[in-house]
C-alpha atoms as one frame of an Amber mdcrd trajectory, in Angstrom:
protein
   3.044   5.740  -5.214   6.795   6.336  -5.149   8.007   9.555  -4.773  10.596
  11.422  -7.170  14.020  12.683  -5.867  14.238  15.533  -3.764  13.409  19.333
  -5.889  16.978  20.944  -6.057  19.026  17.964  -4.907  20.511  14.424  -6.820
  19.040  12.075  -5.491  21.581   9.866  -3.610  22.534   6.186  -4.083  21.319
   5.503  -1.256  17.852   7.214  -1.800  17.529   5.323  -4.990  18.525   2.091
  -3.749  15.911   2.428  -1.256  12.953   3.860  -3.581  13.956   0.344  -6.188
  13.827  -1.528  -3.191  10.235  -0.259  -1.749   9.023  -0.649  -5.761  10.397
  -3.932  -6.112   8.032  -5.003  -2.560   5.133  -3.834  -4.384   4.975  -5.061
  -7.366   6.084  -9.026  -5.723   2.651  -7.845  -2.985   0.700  -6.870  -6.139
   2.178  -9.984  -8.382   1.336 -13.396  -6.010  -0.618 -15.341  -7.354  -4.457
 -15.038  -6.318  -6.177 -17.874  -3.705  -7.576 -20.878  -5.726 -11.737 -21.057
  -5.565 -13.265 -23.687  -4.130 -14.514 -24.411  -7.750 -12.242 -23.398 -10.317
 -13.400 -21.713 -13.424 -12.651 -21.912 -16.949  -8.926 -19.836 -17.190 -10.009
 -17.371 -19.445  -7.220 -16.494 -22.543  -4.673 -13.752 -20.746  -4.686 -10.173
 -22.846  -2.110  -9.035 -20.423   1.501  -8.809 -20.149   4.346  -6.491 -18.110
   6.203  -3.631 -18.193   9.321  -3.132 -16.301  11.274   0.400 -17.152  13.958
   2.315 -15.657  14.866   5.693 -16.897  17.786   7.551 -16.456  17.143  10.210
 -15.255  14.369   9.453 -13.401  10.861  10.210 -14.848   6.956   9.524 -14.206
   5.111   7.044 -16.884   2.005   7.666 -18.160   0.164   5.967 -20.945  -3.118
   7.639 -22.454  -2.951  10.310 -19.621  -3.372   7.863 -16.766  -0.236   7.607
 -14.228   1.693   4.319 -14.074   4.276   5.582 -11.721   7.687   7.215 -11.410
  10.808   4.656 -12.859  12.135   2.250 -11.414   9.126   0.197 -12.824   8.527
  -3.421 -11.816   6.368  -5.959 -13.770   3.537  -3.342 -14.624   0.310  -4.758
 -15.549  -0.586  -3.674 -19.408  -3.015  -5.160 -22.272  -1.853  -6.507 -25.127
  -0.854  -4.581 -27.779   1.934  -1.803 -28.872   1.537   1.311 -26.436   3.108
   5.247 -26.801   4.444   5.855 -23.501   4.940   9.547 -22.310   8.004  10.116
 -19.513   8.354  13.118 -18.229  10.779  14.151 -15.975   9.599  17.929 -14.811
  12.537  18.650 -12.432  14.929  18.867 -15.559  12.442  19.809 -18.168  12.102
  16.712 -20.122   9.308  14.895 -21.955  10.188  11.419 -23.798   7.710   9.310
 -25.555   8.454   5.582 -25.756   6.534   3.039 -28.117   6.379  -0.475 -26.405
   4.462  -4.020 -27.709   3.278  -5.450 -24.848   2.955  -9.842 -25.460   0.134
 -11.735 -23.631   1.912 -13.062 -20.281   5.469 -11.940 -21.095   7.519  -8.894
 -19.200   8.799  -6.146 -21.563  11.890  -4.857 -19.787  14.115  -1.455 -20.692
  16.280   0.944 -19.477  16.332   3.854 -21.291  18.653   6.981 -21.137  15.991
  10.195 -21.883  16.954  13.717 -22.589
């Protein structure tokens, strides 16, 4: 789970290079495709698409109280549908809600200024 900037500090280009670098990693490790079966099976209809969402400032997602992450974002896996997004950012005091439509097998890409 990536960590947020240092309490007290900015967080330093360097530092966020680095923590969009180590989130980019995971979500190509968590995005290849899976090994064939020996048999395959009937591809069922996706009811997924992706989220990718940078904030500035920085802030954790969460969507119905479950944690997606702190922002940068990369290719997210979300169901179908339009989604209230909460994005706080506790160092500064801030709480934004976002509405996004998520499309089956498409990527729904922001970056957002919050306050």
């Amino acid at each position: 789970e990536d960590a947020p900037p240092p309490t007290g500090a900015e967080e330093t280009p360097e530092e966020r290079r680095a923590r969009i670098v180590a989130a980019r990693r995971r979500a190509r490790a968590t995005s290849r495709p899976a090994e064939m079966e020996a048999e395959p099976a009937q591809a069922a209809p996706s009811t997924t698409g992706f989220l990718t969402l940078d904030t500035a400032p920085w802030s954790h997602v969460a969507l119905n109280g479950r944690r997606l992450g702190t922002t940068p974002l990369l290719r997210v896996e979300l169901p179908t549908g339009r989604h209230t997004l909460t994005l706080p950012n506790p160092e500064q005091g801030i709480t934004t809600r976002y509405t996004v439509t998520i499309e089956e097998g498409r990527t729904f890409a922001r970056r957002l200024g919050i306050e």
